[in-house]
C-alpha positions in Angstrom: 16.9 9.6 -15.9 14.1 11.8 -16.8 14.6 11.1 -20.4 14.2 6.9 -19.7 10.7 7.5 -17.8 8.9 7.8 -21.5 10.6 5.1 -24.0 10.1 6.3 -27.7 7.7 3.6 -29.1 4.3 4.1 -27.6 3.0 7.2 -25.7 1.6 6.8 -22.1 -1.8 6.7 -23.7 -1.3 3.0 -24.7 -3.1 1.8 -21.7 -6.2 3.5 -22.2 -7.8 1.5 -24.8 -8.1 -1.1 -22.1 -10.3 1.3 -19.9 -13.6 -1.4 -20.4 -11.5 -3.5 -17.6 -11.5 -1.2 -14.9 -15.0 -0.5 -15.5 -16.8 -3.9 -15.8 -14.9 -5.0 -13.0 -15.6 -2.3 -10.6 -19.4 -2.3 -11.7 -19.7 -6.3 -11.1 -17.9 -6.4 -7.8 -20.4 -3.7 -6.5 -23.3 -5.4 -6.5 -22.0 -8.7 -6.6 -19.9 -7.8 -2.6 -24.1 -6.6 -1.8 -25.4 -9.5 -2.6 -22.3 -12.2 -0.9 -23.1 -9.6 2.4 -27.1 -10.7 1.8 -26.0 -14.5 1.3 -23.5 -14.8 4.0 -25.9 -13.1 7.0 -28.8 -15.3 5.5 -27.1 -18.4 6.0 -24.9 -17.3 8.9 -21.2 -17.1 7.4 -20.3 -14.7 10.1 -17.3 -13.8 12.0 -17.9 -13.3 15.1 -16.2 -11.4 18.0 -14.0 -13.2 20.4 -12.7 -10.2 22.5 -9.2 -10.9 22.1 -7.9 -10.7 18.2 -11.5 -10.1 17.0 -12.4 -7.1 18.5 -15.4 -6.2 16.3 -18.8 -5.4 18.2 -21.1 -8.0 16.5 -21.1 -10.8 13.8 -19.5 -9.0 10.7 -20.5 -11.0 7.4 -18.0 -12.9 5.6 -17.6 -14.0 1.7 -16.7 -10.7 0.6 -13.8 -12.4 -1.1 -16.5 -13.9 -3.9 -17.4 -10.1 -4.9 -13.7 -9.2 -5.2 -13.1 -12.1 -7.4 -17.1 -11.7 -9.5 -15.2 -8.1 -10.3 -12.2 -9.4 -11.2 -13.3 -12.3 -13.7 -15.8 -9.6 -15.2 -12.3 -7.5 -15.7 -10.4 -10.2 -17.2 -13.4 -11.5 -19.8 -13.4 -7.9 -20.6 -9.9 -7.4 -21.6 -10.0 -11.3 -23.4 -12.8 -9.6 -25.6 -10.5 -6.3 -26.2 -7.5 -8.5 -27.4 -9.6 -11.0 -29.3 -8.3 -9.5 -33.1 -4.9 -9.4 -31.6 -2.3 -11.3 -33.7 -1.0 -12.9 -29.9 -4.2 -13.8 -29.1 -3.6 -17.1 -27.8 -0.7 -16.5 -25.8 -2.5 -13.4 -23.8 -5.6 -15.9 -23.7 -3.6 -18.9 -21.8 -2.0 -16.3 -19.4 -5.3 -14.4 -18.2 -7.2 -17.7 -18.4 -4.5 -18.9 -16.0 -4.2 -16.1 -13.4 -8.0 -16.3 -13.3 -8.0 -20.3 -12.5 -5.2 -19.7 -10.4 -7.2 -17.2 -8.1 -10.5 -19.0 -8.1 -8.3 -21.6 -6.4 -6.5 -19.5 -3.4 -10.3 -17.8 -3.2 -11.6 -21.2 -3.0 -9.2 -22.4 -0.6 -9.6 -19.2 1.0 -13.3 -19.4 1.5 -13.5 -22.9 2.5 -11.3 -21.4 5.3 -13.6 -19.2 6.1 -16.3 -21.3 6.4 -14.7 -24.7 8.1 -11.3 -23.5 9.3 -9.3 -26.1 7.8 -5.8 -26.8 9.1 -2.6 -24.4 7.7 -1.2 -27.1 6.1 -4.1 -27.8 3.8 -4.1 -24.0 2.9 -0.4 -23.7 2.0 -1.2 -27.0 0.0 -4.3 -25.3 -2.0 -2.0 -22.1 -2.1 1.3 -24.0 -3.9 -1.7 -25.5 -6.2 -2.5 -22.6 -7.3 1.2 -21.4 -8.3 1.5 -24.5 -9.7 -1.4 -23.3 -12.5 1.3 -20.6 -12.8 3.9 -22.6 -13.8 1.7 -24.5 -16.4 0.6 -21.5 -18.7 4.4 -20.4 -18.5 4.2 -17.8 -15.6 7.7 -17.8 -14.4 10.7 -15.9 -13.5 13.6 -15.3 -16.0 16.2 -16.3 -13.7 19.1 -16.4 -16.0 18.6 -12.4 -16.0 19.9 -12.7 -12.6 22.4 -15.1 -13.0 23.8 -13.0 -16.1 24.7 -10.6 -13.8 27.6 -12.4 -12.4 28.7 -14.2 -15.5 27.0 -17.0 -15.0 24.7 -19.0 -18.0 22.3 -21.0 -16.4 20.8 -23.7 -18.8 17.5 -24.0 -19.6 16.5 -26.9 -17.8 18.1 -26.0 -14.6 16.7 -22.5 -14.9 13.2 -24.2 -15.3 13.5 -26.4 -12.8 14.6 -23.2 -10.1 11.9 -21.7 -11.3 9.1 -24.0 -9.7 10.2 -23.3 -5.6 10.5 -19.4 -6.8 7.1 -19.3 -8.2 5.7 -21.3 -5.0 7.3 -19.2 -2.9 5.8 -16.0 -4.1 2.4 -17.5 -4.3 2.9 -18.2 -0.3 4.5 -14.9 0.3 2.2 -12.8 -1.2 -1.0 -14.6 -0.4 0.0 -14.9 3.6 1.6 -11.1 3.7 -2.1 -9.7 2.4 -3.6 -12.1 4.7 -1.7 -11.3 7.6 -2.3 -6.9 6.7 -6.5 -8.0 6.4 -7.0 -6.8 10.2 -8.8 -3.6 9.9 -12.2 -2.1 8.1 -10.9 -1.6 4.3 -7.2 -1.9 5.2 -6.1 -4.9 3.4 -8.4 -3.7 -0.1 -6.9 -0.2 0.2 -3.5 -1.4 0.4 -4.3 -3.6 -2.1 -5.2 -1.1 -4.4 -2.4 1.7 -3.9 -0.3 -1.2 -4.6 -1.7 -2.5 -7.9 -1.7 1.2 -9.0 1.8 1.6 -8.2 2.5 -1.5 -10.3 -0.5 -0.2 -13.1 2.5 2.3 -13.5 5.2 0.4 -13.8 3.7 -1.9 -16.4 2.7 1.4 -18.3 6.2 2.9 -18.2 7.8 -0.6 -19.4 4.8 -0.3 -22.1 6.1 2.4 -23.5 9.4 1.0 -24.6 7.8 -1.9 -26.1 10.0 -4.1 -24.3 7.3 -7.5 -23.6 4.4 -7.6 -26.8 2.7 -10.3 -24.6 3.5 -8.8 -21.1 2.4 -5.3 -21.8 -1.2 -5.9 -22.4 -1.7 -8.8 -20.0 -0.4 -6.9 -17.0 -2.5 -4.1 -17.9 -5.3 -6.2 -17.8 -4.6 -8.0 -14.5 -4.1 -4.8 -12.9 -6.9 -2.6 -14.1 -9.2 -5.7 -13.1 -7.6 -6.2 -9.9 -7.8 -2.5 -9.0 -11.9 -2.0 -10.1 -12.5 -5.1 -8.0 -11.0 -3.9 -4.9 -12.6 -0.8 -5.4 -15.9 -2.0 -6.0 -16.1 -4.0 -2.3 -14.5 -1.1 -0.9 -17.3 0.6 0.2 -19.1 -2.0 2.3 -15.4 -3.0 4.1 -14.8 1.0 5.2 -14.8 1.4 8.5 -17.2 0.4 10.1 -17.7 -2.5 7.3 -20.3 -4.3 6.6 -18.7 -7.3 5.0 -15.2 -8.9 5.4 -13.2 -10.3 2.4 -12.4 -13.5 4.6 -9.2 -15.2 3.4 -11.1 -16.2 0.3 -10.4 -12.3 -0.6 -6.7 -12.0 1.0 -5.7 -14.9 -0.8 -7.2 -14.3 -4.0 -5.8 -10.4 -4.0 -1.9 -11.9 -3.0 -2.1 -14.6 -5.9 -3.3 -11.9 -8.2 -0.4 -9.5 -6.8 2.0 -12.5 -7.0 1.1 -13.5 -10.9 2.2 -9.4 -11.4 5.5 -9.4 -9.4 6.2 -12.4 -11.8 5.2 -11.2 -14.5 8.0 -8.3 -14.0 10.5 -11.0 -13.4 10.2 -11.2 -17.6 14.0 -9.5 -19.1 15.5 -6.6 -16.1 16.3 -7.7 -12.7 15.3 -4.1 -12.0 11.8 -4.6 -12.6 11.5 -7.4 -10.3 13.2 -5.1 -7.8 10.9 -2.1 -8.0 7.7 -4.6 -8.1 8.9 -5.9 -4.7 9.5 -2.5 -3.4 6.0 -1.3 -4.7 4.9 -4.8 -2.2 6.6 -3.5 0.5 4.1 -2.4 3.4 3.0 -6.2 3.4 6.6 -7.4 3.4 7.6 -5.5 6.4 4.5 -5.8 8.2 5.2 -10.0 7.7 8.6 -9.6 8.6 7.9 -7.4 11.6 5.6 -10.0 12.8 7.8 -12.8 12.2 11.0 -11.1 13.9 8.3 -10.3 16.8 7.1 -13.3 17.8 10.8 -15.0 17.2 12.5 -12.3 19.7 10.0 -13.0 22.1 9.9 -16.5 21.7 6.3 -17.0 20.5 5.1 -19.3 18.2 5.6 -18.2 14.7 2.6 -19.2 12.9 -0.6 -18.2 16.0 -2.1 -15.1 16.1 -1.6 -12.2 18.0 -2.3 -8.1 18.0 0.9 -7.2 17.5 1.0 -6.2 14.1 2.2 -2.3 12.8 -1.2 -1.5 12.7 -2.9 -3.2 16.1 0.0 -1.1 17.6 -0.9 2.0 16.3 -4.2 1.3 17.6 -2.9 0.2 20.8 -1.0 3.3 20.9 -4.3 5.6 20.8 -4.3 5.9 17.1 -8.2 5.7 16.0 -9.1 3.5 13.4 -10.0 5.4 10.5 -6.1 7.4 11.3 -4.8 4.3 11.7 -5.8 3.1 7.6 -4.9 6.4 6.5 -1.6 6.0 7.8 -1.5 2.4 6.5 -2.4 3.6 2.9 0.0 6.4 2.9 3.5 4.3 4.1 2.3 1.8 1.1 2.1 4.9 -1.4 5.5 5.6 -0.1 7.1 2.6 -0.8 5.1 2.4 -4.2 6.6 5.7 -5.0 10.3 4.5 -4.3 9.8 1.2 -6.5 8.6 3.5 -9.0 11.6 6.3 -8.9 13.9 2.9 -8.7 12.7 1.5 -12.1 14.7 4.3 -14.0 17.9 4.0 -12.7 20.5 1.8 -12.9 20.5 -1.1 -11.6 23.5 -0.3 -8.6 22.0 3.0 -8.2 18.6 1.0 -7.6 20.0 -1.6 -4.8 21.4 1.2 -2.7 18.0 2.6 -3.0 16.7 -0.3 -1.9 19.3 -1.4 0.7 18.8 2.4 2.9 14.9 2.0 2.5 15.3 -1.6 4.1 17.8 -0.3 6.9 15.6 2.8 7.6 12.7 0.6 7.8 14.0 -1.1 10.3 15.6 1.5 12.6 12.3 3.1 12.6 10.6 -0.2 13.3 13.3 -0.6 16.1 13.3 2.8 17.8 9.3 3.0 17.7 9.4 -0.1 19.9 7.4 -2.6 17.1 8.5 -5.8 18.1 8.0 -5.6 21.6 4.9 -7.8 22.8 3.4 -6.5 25.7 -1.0 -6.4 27.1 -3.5 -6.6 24.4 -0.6 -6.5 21.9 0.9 -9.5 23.2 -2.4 -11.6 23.1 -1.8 -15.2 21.6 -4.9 -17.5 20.9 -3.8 -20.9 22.7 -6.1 -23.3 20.1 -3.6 -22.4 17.1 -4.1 -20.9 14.0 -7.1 -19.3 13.8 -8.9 -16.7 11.3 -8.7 -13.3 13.5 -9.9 -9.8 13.0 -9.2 -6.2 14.4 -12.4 -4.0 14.2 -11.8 -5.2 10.5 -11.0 -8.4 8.9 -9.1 -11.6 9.1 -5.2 -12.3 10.3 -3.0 -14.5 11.5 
């Protein structure tokens, strides 16, 4: 297993002519989250306390989701200028140019969210447009990887045709999941982060055995940008923040995190596996919430502070414990994706199939899907941007 971490065709120092990235985007998101937090109190895109979901103490600022995405354009133009004597140029051109378009639409969706609170419908409608910008510069799944597993040749027009509801459906997954974790001071950006590392590693280990000449540098790319970017509006969204990332940031960082998981979906099923795992604190933190509200027979799509971390809270956890705790169960289920990738590919399911069943005993024994008090709180006007001492969920 050891032997398969380091393929024989590129050292691990591959990535690091792509450094520039990281930089310009960290350095643009920076200043340009300080000056959204200047524009948004000036005109008064706020997000006030409502003492039941938004717990915060005074108007927080919103449009910090338009500094995370200034940082990440800055990170992608960068790495278009790196590649631009590259013999693939115009294939890794089309796929960054898409992934940016695509996330200046879920921000924009996002933001006009934030702003006029437009009906869920209309969201998941801008969201699938965005996916949809996916599917037109080629972003999609290799399905018949899967299918070949079981003997099964899927033709190519069926397999394209699959692969429209798949890419949709990781577009909503992702985007909702990272909106539903924005609900504390840098929670949502943290786990963001530890996450896009996690899969910064993955696409550096794959680079190594020179298995994808266009996916290699592309996903490097996407996810040094996407890391410097939430790093650089970090600091004004740590507790206590100064500026939220509204769903115009939550949605742009799950597209972005979306476009990636896909872009593993490219020639192993294991891949695709260990990017999901790497996504996991978001995916049980969703699924918790949606098991909740079922078993107690609340409605599925209003929100409440019953999430894994309002509990913890609830529970007498403090804030700042409460993140730290956050950011180390997504490091842990990074780490697992990452020991998966290696293995082979039964050996990676049972991984995957005790992490799921643990998960969920734990979840079980520690009492998380009970709703009871503060926890229990549902807004009765419907689906509405919240926040806990942090940031926006549903």
């Amino acid at each position: 297993m050891l032997a398969s971490i380091v393929g024989p065709y590129k050292e691990i120092s591959w990535i690091i002519p792509f450094w520039p990235v990281l930089v310009f985007s960290f350095i643009a998101a920076l200043p340009g989250t300080w000056l959204c937090k200047k524009i948004a109190l000036k005109f008064g895109a706020v997000d006030k306390p409502d003492g039941t979901v938004k717990t915060h103490k005074q108007p927080i600022a919103y449009l910090g989701g338009l500094g995370i995405l200034l940082g990440f354009a800055s990170g992608i133009v960068a790495g278009i200028t790196l590649l631009e004597q590259t013999e693939l140029f115009g294939l890794y051109l089309k796929l960054l140019v898409g992934i940016l378009a695509g996330a200046s639409v879920a921000c924009f969706v996002g933001l006009v969210d934030d702003l006029f609170d437009i009906r869920p419908s209309r969201k998941i409608l801008g969201q699938a447009l965005a996916a949809v910008i996916l599917l037109t510069v080629g972003i999609r799944p290799n399905l018949s990887i899967i299918f070949t597993q079981f003997g099964i040749e899927l033709p190519a027009t069926l397999e394209a045709i699959l692969g429209i509801p798949v890419v949709i459906i990781f577009v909503l997954g992702a985007t909702n999941s990272l909106n539903l974790i924005d609900g504390l001071d840098g929670l949502c950006a943290g786990v963001t982060s530890i996450i896009t590392i996690g899969m910064l590693i993955l696409a550096v280990h794959l680079g190594t055995w020179n298995l994808s000449s266009a996916g290699d540098p592309v996903r490097a790319i996407v996810g040094l940008g996407l890391v410097g970017a939430t790093l650089g509006f970090l600091p004004f969204n740590k507790a206590p923040a100064k500026i939220f990332m509204g769903d115009a940031g939550s949605m742009l960082l799950g597209f972005v995190v979306a476009a990636m998981m896909i872009l593993f979906a490219e020639r192993q099923p294991l891949w695709w596996m260990a990017s999901l795992m790497i996504f996991g604190l978001p995916i049980l933190d969703t699924a918790v919430a949606l098991v909740r509200r079922l078993l107690n027979k609340r409605p599925l799509f209003v929100s409440d502070r019953g999430h894994i971390y309002d509990q913890m809270m609830d529970r007498g956890i403090p804030l700042k414990k409460t993140v730290g705790i956050c950011y180390i169960l997504a490091g842990v289920y990074a780490a697992i994706g990452l020991i998966m990738c290696p293995l082979r590919h039964r050996y990676a399911a049972i991984i995957l199939a005790v992490t799921v069943i643990i998960s969920a005993v734990v979840i079980w024994k520690k009492g998380f899907l009970k709703m009871e008090g503060l926890r229990g709180a549902v807004k009765k006007t419907g689906l509405k941007k919240t926040a806990n001492s942090g940031s926006s969920h549903n």
